[in-house]
C-alpha positions in Angstrom: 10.0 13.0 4.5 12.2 9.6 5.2 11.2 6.4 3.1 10.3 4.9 6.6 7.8 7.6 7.5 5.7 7.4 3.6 6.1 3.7 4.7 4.4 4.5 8.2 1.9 6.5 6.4 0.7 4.2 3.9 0.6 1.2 6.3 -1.3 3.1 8.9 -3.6 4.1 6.0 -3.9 0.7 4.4 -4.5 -0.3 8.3 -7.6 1.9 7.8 -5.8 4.2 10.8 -6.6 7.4 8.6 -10.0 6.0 7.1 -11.9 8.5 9.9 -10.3 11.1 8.1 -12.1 11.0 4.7 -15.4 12.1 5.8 -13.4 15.6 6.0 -13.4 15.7 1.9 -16.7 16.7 1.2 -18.9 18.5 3.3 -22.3 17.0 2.0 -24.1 15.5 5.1 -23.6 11.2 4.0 -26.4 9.0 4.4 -27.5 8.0 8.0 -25.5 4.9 9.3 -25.4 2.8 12.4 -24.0 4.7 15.0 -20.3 3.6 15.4 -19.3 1.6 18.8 -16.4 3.6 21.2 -13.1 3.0 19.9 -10.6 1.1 21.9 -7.9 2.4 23.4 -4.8 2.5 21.1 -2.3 -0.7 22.4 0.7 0.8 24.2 3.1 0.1 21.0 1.0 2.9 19.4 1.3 5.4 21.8 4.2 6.8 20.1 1.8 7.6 16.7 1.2 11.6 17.4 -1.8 12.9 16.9 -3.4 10.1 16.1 -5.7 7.1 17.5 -6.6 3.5 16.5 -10.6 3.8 15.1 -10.6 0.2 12.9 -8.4 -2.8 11.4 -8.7 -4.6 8.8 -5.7 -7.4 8.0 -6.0 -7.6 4.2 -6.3 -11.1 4.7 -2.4 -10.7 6.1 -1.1 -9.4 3.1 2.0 -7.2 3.2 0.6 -3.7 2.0 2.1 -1.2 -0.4 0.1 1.9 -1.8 -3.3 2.5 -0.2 -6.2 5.2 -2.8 -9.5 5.8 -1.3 -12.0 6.5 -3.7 -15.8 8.0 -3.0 -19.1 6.1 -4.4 -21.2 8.7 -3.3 -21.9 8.4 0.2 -19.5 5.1 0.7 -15.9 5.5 1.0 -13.6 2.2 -0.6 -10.1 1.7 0.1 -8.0 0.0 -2.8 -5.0 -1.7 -1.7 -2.0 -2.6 -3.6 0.2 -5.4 -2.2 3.7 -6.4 -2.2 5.1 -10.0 -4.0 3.9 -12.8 -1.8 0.3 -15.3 -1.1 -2.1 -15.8 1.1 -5.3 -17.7 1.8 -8.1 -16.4 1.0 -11.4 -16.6 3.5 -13.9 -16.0 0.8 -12.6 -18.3 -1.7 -10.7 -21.0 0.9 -8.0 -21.0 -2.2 -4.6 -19.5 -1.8 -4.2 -16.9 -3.8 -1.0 -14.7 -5.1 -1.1 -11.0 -3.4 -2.7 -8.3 -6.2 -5.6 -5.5 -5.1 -7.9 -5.7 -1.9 -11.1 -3.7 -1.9 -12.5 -2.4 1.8 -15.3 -0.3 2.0 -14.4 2.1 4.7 -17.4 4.1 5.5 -17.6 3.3 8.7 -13.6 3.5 9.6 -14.9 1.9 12.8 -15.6 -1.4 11.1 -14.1 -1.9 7.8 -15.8 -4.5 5.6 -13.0 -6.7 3.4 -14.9 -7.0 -0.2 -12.7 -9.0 -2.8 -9.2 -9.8 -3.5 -8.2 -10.0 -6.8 -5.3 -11.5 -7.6 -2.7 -10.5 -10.4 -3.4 -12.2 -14.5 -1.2 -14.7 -15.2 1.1 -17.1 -13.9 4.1 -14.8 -14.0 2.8 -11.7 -12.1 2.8 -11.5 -8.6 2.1 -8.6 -6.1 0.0 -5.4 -7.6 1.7 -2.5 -5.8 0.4 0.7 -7.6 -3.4 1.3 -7.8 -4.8 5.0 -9.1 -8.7 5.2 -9.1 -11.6 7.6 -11.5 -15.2 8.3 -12.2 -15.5 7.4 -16.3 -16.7 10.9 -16.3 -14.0 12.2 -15.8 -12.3 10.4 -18.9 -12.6 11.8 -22.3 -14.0 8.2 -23.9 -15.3 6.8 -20.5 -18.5 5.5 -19.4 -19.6 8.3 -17.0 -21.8 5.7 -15.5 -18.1 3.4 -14.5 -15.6 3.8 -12.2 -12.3 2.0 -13.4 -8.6 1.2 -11.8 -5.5 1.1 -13.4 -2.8 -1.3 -11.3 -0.3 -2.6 -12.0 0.1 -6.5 -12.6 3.0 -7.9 -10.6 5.6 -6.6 -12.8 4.5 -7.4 -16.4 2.3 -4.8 -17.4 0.1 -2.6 -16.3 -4.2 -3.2 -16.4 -7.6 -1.4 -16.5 -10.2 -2.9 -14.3 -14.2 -2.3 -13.9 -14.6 -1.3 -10.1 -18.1 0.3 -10.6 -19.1 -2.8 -7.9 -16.3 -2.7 -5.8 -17.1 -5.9 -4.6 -16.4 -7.5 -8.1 -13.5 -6.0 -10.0 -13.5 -7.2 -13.7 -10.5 -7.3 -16.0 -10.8 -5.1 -18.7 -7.9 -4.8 -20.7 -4.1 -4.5 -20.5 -2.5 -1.0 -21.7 0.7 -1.3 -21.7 2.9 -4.9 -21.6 6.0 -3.8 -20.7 7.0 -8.2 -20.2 9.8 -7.4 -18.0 9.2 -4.9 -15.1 6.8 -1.7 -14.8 10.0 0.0 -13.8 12.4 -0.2 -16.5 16.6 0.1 -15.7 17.4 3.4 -15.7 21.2 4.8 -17.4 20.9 7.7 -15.1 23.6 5.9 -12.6 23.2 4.2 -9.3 21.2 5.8 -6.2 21.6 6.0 -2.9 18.9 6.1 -0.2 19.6 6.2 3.9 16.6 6.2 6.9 17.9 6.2 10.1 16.1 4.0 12.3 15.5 4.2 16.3 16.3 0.8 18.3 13.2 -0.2 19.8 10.7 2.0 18.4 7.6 1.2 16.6 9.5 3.0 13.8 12.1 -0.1 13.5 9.2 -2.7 13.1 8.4 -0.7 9.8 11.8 -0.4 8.8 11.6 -3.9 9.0 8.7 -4.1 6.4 10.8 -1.5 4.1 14.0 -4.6 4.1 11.6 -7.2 2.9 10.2 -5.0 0.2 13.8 -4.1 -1.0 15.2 -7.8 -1.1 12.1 -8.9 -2.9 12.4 -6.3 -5.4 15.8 -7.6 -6.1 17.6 -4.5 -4.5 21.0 -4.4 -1.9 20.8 -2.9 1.3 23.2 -2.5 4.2 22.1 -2.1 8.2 24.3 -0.2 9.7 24.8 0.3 13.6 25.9 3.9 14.6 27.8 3.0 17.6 30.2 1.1 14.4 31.2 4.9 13.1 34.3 6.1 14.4 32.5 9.5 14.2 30.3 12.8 13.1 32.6 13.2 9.8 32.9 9.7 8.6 31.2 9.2 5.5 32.2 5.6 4.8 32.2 3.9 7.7 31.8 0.1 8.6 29.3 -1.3 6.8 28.5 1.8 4.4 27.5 0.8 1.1 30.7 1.9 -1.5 29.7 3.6 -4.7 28.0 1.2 -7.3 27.9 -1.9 -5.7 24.1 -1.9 -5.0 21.6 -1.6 -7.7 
């Protein structure tokens, strides 16, 4: 799988385009709810997406979204979002606020309720792009009565958080302060990665997305045009990105 299409996957999902999907994890009958109203038509820019359909939205309070964990309380569904570098307003709070973890309770996929934003600790950190989710049971010391996060905070360390109410996520404690970045330089040599991206698509708007995230995480990139390669054997063509000179 391309970079662009895990991309594609994890917006649609942060989008809450896969949130129907989660009922299909358990097969105890949930709680009665209000019947959900007839989804819309998908918008003719989706039509491309196979195999799929447009059942809710949510716009994370226009925050650019990263990794997207959906976590049960028995019979509610909550989506915890991690977010790229950046700042927004927020409605709840009227304050603008740097971008760290947004709660949704998905349940009903067909109307997503926004819960909290909480932003990243400190004045360095900004952006909170991995989130992993558990039941204290299932921890050796935990509080089986809990549910706790681990995210990361902007790119200082990494934190525990109480999410037993997901609609108010307390601080706990921070595990592990690495005070630089949560991904350390590796000796291991320089890397490569290439998506090939079609004009005019749906998939190029993403692709667009993936550029932002790699300038802000302080990495090179080179867009390169195919019509520019003088054919099916060149390997370092206009524009291709020589050996070592991106990080």
């Amino acid at each position: 799988m391309t970079m662009t299409a895990r991309r594609m996957i994890s917006t649609l999902l942060a989008a809450g385009w896969l949130a129907a999907a989660v009922g299909g994890c358990d097969t105890r009958t949930p709680a009665a709810t209000a019947a959900a109203p007839p989804a819309a038509s998908a918008p003719a820019e989706y039509q491309n997406v196979v195999d799929m359909r447009l059942v809710g939205h949510d716009d994370l309070q226009a925050r650019s979204a990263y990794q997207p964990v959906i976590h049960r309380y028995g019979d509610r569904y909550i989506l915890f979002v991690g977010h790229h570098v950046g700042q927004a307003t927020n409605p709840q709070t009227g304050n603008v606020e740097k971008n760290g973890l947004s709660i949704v309770d998905v349940t009903n996929p067909a109307a997503p309720v926004y819960l909290a934003h909480m932003p990243p600790t400190g004045a360095e950190a900004n952006g909170t792009q991995h989130v992993q989710v558990c039941d204290g049971r299932e921890l050796a010391k935990g509080d089986p009565a809990k549910v706790y996060a681990i995210r990361t905070n902007g790119q200082v360390g990494y934190e525990v958080i109480d999410v037993t109410d997901p609609a108010k996520p307390a601080f706990l404690t921070t595990i592990a302060a690495t005070g630089t970045s949560s991904r350390p330089k590796s000796d291991r040599g320089t890397a490569h990665f290439y998506t090939v991206v079609a004009r005019d698509t749906l998939d190029q708007e993403y692709a667009a997305h993936r550029q932002r995230f790699l300038a802000e995480q302080g990495y090179a990139y080179t867009i390169v045009d195919a019509a520019d390669l003088a054919g099916p054997g060149e390997v370092n063509g206009p524009g291709w990105v020589d050996e070592g000179s991106a990080e």
